[in-house]
C-alpha positions in Angstrom: 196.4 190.5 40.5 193.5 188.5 40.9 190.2 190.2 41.4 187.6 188.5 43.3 183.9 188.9 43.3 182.4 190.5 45.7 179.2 188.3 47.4 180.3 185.3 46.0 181.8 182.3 48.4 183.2 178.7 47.0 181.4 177.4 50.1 177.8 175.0 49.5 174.9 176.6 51.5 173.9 174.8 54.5 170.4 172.4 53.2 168.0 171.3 56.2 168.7 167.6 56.7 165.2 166.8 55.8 165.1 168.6 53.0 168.8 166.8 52.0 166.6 163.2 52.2 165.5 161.8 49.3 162.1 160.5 49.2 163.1 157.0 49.3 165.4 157.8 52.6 161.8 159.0 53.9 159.7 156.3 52.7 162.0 154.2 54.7 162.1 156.1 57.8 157.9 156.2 57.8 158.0 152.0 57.3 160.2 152.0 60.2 158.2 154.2 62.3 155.4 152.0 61.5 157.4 148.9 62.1 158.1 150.3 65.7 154.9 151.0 66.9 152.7 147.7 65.8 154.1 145.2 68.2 152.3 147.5 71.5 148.9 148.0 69.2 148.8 144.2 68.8 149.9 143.9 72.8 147.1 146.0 73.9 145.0 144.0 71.9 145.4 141.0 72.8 145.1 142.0 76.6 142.0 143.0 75.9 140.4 139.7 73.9 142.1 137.5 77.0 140.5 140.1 79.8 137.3 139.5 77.7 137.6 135.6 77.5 138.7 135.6 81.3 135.0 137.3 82.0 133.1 135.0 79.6 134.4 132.0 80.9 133.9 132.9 84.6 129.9 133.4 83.7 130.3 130.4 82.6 131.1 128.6 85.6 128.8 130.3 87.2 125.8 129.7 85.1 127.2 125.5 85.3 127.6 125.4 89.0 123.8 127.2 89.3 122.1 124.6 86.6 124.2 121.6 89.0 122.9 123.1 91.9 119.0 123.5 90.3 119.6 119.8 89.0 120.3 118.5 92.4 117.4 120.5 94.0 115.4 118.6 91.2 116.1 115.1 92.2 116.1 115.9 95.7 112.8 117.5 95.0 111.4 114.2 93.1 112.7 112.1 95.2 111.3 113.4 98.0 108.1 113.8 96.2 107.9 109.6 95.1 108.8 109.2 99.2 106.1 111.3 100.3 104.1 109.3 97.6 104.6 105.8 98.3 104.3 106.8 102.5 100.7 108.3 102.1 99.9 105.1 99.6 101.2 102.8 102.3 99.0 104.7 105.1 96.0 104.9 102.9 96.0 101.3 102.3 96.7 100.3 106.3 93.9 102.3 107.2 91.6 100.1 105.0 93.0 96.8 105.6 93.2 97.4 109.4 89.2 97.3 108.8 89.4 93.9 107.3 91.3 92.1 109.6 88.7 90.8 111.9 87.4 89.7 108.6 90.6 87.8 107.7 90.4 86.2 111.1 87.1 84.7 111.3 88.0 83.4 107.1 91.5 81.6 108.9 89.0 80.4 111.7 86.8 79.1 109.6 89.3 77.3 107.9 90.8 75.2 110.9 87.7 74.5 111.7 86.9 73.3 107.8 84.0 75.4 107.6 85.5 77.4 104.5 83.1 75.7 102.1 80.9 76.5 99.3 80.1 79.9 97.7 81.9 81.3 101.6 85.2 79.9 100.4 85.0 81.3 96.8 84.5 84.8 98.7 86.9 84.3 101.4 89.8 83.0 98.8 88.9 86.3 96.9 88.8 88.3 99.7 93.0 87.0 100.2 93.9 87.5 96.9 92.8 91.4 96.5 94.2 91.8 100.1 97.2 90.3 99.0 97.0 92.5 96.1 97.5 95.5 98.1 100.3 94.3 100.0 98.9 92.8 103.1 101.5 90.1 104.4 100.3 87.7 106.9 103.4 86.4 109.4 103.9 84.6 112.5 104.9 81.0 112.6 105.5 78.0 115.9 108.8 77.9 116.5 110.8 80.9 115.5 112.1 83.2 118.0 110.1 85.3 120.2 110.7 88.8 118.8 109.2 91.7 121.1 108.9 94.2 117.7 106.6 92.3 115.8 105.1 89.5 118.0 102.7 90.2 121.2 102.9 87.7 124.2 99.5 86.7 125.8 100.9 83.4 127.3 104.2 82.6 129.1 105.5 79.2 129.9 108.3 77.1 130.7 109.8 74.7 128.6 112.4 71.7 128.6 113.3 71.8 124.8 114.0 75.3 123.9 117.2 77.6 124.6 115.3 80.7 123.7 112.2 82.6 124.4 110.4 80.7 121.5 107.2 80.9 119.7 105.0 77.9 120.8 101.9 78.8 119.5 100.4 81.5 116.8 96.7 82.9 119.0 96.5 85.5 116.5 98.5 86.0 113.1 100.2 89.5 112.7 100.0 91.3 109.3 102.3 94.0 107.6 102.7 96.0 104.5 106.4 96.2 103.5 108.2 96.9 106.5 104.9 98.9 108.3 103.5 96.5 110.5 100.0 96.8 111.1 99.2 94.1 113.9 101.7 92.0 115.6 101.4 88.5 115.9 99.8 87.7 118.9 101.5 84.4 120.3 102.2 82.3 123.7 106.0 81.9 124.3 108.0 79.6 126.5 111.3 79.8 128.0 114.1 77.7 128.9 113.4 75.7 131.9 115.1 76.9 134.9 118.3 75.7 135.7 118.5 73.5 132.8 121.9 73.8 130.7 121.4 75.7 127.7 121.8 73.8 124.5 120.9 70.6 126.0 117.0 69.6 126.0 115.9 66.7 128.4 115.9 63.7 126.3 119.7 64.1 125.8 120.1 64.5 129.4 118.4 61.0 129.7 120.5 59.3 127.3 123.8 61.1 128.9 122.7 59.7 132.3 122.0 56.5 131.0 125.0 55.9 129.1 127.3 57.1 132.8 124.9 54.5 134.6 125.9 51.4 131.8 129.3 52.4 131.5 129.0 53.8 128.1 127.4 53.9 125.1 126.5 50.2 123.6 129.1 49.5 120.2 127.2 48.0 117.4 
């Protein structure tokens, strides 16, 4: 008969399963671990540059659209400046050549009358040329149309051999600097005869009524 040994048991004692790991099982396990939790780091990350570069970009647009809107205050700014400019230079030089014109008028008076002679034509002809200078535009011619915005009738007539309120004489020329006028031209006008066809003027009349009374016009 067998004796056994008291205390003693064939069976292994139980080891903790960490303890049963070898330390390459839990250098694998920590890489693993590691492995696991990088991707969120990286995620959160990369949120937060984007969230950033969202902000920076919206200042930017910001900061453009306020420099446009400066740069268009700017121009209007100059531009309104130059307008404002080129008005008061325009008034400015009215003012002084409104002065002159009953000088201008007794130098074109003397010239119909061929009185512009001598040293008083040297004076007169310089007188033009610094007038001219400053802009001063004389206008007003026989002939063109009668136009109620820049010409001043003093005389009214009838007449055979216009179709339109015309210009039949200049009394008084009209000057203007650019598009300001500064005196219209004073002028005596005629109209259309009454009745008379428009288009026709009298001569052609005669030779109409001539040809009816000869049968014709002559053939060469």
């Amino acid at each position: 008969m067998t004796e056994e040994t008291p205390g003693f048991d064939d069976k292994k004692p139980d080891v903790p399963a960490e303890a049963a790991q070898t330390p390459d099982d839990a250098a694998q396990a920590e890489s693993a671990d590691t492995a696991g939790s990088a991707p969120a780091g990286e995620t959160n990350q990369d949120v937060a540059v984007t969230a950033q570069l969202d902000q920076v970009r919206t200042a930017l647009n910001e900061r453009t659209a306020d420099l446009q809107r400066l740069q268009a205050e700017y121009q209007n700014y100059r531009r309104r400046v130059e307008r404002d400019r080129v008005s008061v230079k325009e008034i400015a030089s009215a003012n002084l050549l409104t002065e002159l014109l009953p000088v201008l008028d007794d130098i074109g008076r003397a010239r119909e009358h061929g009185e512009l002679v001598g040293g008083f034509k040297s004076v007169a002809e310089s007188l033009e040329t610094v007038v001219a200078k400053l802009g001063l535009q004389q206008f007003g011619k026989e002939g063109e149309p009668f136009d109620p915005t820049i010409h001043e009738a003093l005389m009214h007539s009838y007449a055979p051999d216009v179709t339109e309120t015309t210009c039949v004489a200049i009394l008084q020329p009209g000057y203007r600097i650019g598009e300001r006028t500064i005196r219209p031209a004073r002028v005596a006008v005629a109209e259309p005869q009454p009745g008379a066809q428009p288009g026709k003027a009298a001569g052609e009349e005669d030779v109409k009524a001539s040809d009816e009374e000869s049968g014709g016009p002559e053939e060469g």
